[in-house]
C-alpha positions in Angstrom: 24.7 13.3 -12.4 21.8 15.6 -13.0 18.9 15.6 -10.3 16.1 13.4 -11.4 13.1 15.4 -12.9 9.8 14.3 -11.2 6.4 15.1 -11.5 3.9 16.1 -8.3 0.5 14.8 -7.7 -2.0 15.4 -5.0 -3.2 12.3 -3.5 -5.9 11.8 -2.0 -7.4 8.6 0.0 -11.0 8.1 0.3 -12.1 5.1 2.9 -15.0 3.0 1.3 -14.5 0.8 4.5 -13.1 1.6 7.9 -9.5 1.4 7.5 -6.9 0.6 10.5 -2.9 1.3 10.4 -1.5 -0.8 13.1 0.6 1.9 14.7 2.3 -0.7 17.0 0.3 1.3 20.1 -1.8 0.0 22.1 -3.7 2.1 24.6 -4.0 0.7 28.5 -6.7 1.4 31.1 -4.2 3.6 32.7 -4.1 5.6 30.3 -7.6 6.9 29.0 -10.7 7.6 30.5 -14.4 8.2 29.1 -16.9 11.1 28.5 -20.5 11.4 27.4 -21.8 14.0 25.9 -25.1 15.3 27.4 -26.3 16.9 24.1 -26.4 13.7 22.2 -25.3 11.0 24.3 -22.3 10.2 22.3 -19.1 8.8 23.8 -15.8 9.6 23.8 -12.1 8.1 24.8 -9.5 10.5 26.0 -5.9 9.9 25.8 -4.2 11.3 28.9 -1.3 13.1 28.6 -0.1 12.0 32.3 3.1 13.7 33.2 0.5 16.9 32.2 -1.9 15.7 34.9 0.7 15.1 37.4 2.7 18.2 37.0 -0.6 20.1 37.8 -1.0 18.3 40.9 -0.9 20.1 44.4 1.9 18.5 47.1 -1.5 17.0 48.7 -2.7 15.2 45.2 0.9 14.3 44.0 1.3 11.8 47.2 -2.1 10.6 46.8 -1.5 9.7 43.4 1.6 7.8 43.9 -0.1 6.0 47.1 -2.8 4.7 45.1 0.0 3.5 42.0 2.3 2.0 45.2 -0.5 0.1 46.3 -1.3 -1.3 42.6 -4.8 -0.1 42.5 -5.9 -0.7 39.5 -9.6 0.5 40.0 -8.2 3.7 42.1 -5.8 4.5 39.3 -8.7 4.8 36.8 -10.6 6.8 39.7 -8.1 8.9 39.9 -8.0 9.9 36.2 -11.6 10.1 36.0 -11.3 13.0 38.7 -8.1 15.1 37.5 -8.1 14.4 33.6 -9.6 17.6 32.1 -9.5 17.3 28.0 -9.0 20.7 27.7 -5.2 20.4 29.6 -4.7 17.1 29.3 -5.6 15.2 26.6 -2.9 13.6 23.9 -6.2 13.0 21.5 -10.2 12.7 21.8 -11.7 10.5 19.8 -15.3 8.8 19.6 -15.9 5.5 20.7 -18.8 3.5 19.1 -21.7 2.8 21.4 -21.1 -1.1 21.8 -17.3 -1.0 22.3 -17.9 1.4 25.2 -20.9 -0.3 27.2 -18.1 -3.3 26.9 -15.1 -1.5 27.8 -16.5 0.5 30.6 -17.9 -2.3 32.2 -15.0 -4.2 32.2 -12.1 -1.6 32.3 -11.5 -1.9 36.2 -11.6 -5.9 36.1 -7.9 -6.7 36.4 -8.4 -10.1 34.5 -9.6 -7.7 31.3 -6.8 -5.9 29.3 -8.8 -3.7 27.3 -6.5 -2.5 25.3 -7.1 -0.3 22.4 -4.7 -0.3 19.3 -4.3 3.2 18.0 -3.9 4.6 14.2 -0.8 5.9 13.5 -0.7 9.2 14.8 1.9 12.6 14.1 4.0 13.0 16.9 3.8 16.9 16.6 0.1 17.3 15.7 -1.7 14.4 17.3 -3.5 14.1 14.1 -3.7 10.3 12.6 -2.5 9.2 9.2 -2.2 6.9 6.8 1.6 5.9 6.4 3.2 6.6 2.8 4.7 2.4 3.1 1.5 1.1 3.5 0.0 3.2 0.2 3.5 1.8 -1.2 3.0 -1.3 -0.1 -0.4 -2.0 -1.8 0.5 -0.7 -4.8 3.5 -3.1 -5.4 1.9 -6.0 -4.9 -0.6 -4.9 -7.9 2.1 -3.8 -9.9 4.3 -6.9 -9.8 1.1 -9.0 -10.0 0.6 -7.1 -13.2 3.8 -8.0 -14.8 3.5 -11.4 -14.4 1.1 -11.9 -16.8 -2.2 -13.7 -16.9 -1.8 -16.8 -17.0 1.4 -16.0 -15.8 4.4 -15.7 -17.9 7.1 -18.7 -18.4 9.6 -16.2 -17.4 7.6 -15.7 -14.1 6.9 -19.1 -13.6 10.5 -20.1 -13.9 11.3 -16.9 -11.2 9.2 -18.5 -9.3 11.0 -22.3 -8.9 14.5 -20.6 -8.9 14.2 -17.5 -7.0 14.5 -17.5 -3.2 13.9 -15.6 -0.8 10.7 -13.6 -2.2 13.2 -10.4 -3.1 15.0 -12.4 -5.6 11.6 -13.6 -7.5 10.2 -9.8 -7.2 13.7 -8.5 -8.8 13.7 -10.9 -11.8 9.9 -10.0 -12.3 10.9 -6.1 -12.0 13.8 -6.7 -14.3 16.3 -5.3 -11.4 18.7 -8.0 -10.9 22.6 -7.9 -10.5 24.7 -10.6 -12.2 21.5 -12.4 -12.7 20.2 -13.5 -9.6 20.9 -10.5 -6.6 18.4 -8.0 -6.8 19.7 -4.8 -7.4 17.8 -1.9 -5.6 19.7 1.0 -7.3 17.7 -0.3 -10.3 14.5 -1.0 -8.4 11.9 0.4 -10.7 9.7 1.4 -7.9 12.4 4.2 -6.8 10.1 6.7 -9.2 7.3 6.4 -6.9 7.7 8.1 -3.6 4.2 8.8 -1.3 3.9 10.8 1.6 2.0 9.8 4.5 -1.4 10.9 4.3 -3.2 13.1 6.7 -6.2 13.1 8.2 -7.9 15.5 10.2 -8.9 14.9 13.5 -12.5 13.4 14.1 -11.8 11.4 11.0 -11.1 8.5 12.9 -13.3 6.3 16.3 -13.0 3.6 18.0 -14.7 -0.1 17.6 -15.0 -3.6 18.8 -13.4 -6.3 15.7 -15.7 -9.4 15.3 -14.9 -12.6 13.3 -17.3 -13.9 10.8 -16.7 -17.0 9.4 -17.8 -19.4 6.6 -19.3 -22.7 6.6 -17.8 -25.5 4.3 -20.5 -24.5 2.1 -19.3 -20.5 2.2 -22.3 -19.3 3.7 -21.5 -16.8 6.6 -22.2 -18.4 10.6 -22.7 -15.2 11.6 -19.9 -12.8 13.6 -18.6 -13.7 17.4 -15.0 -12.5 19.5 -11.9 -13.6 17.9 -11.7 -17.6 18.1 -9.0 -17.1 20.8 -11.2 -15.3 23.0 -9.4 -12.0 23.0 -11.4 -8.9 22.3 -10.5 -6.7 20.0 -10.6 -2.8 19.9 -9.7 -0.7 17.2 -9.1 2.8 15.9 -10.4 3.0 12.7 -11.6 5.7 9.8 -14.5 6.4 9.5 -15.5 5.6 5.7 -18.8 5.6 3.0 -20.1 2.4 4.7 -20.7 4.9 7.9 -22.2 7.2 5.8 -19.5 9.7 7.1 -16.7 10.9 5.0 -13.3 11.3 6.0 -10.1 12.0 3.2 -6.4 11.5 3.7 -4.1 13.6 1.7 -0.8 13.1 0.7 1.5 13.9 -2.5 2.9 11.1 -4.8 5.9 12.1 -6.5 6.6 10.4 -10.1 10.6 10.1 -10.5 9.8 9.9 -14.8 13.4 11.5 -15.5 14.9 8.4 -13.4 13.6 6.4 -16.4 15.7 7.8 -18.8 19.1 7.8 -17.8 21.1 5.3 -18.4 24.6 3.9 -16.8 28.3 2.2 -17.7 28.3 -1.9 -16.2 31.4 -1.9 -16.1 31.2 -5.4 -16.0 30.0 -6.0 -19.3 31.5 -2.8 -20.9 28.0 -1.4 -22.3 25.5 1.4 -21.3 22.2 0.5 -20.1 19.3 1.9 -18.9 18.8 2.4 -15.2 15.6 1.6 -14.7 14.0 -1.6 -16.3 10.7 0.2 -16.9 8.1 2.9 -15.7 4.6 4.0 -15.0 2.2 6.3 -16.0 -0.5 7.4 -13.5 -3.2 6.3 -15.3 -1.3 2.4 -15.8 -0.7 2.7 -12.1 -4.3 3.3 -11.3 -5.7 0.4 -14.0 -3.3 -2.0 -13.0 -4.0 -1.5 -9.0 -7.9 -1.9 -9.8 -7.4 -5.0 -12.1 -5.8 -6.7 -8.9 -8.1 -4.9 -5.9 -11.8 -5.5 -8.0 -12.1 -9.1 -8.6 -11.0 -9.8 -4.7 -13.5 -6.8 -3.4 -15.8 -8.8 -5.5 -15.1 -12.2 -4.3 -15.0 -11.1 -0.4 -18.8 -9.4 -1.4 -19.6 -12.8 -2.8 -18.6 -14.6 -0.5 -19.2 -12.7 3.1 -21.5 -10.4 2.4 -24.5 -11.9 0.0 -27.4 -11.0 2.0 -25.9 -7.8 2.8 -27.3 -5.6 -0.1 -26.5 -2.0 0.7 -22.6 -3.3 1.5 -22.5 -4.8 -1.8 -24.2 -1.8 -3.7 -21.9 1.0 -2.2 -18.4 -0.9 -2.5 -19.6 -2.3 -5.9 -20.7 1.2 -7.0 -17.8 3.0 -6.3 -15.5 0.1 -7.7 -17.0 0.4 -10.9 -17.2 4.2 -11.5 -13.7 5.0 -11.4 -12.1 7.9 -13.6 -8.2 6.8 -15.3 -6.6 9.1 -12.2 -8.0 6.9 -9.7 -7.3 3.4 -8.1 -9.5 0.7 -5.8 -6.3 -0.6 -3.3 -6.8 -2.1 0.1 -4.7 -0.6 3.2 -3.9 -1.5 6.6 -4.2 -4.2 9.1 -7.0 -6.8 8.3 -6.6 -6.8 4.4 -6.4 -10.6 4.8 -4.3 -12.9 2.8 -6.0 -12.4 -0.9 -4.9 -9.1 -1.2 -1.2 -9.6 0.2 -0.5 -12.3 -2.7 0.4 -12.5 -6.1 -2.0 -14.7 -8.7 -1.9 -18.8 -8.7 -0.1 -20.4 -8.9 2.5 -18.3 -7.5 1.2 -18.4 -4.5 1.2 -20.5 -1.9 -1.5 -22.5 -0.8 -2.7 -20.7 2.7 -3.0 -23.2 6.0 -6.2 -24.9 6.4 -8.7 -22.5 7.5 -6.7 -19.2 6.2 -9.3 -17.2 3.8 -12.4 -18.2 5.5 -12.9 -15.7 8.2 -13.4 -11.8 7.9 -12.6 -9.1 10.5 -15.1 -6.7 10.7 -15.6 -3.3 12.2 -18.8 -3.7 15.0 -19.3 -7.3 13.5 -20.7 -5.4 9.7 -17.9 -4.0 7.8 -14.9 -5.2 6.1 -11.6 -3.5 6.7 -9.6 -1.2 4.4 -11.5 -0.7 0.9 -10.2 2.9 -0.6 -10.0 4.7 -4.0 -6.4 6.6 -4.4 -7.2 9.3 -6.2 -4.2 11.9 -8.0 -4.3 15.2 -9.3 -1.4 16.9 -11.3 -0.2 19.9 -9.8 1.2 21.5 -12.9 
């Protein structure tokens, strides 16, 4: 069998909110110390790179070190890095830390009832630099996809997936048109095998750090206002920055459209006939209206909902939702995308818990989490 033709496409991801990867890292006190910049005051976090520091250490400063980590000195341990952590030998990444995540965290960084812990982007094991992870791109534009095919109102076909199919994989396969004997889905037939993104890059200083606050809704969907996580756990991010900050910051990636997997076909040797391998395809520009007819009316909804009085976060995510050219798509990535934007239309979806939908994360209490326009461009 002949290699699949594809077609290549620059990709390109454009934060209209802060956006945050869970990277499944989570930064201790141990591990990262602060600096202030005299020229403007700004503040950074630095990620020490600790066997570094150590393996610069004198005999003297080695076995003071491990005295103060014997002892389980928390406070000296920080001390400690303060003093011998220089960024220019030992530092895995700098980043810029937000002015009120810092006066909390510094304050409260030597307490040893405090964890303040800060979850990381994913970041390049080689460059340091963060990124936005091709699977989550993937991820968001399946959902709209599938949502697509189901039709609105939804189809009887879907509807009937829907009551026989289980687990989830089944009812996406029979929607997709990939199943095996019927029922198994059949992922040498998964449609979604033409579509294969990168990870997107972004450059350093594309990304800082901030405190996540709760806002919730009264019965009567007016905001209360922001406060910690119900729990009472503070949360600390590393997150784009994104046209809300008025700063801009771009991934880039490549998307690579399998079209010549479309047209070949194969022998079931079950049912003796030739069929076609994969149950159907997409053009860019049906990618990018189908993701935006899923992402817009929920961007819309969350605005309506969360953020009425806020005018200038309604008129730059509205703005930019609405002048869109055919190459380019409104998705939501990442961590905090909440539960309208992870499931498919009514009624094939499941009613949420009591409570689930009425509460936003938001980056320094103001601004939602992962808004972006995917935006491709034919390389020839």
């Amino acid at each position: 069998m002949s290699r699949a033709h594809f077609q290549r496409f620059r990709m390109s991801i454009e934060p209209l909110s802060p956006i945050h990867i869970g990277s499944g890292l989570a930064i201790q006190p141990q591990e990262y110390v602060f600096e202030t910049k005299k020229q403007d005051g700004s503040h950074w976090l630095i990620g020490a790179d600790l066997a570094s520091a150590v393996g610069d250490l004198d005999d003297r400063q080695r076995a003071e070190y491990t005295k103060i980590v014997k002892r389980g000195d928390l406070a000296g341990v920080r001390g400690w890095l303060q003093k011998h952590i220089h960024p220019e030998r030992h530092a895995r990444f700098v980043v810029q830390i937000q002015d009120i995540a810092f006066n909390i965290l510094s304050k409260s960084v030597d307490d040893p009832n405090r964890r303040c812990e800060i979850e990381l982007m994913t970041r390049d094991a080689a460059s340091g630099h963060p990124y936005i992870p091709g699977s989550s791109i993937k991820g968001a534009v399946r959902t709209a996809l599938i949502d697509a095919l189901i039709g609105d109102p939804p189809s009887k076909e879907a509807l009937a997936a829907a009551n026989d199919a289980r687990p989830s994989a089944k009812f996406e396969a029979r929607v997709l048109g990939n199943t095996k004997n019927g029922t198994k889905p059949d992922l040498y037939r998964d449609p979604f095998r033409q579509l294969a993104f990168s990870d997107a890059t972004l450059e350093e200083g594309s990304t800082y750090i901030d405190e996540i606050k709760i806002r919730r809704l009264r019965r009567s969907e007016t905001p209360v206002g922001e406060g910690n996580d119900p729990t009472g756990i503070q949360m600390f991010r590393e997150v784009t920055w994104s046209a809300l900050d008025g700063e801009a910051a771009t991934a880039r990636g490549e998307l690579r459209l399998f079209s010549g997997l479309s047209a070949r076909r194969y022998w079931d040797r079950k049912e003796r006939v030739e069929r076609e391998l994969l149950p159907r395809s997409w053009t860019i520009e049906e990618l990018c209206q189908q993701c935006t007819a899923f992402y817009r009316p929920r961007l819309e909804r969350e605005l309506e909902r969360f953020f009425r009085d806020d005018a200038a976060t309604s008129k730059t995510l509205k703005g930019r939702a609405h002048t869109l050219e055919p190459n380019q798509a409104l998705v939501r990535l990442g961590r905090h995308k909440h539960w309208e934007c992870t499931v498919l239309r009514a009624p094939l979806c499941r009613e949420p818990k009591r409570g689930v939908g009425m509460t936003r994360s938001l980056a320094g209490g103001m601004l939602p989490l992962g808004w972006a326009i995917l935006s491709f461009e034919a390389t020839g």
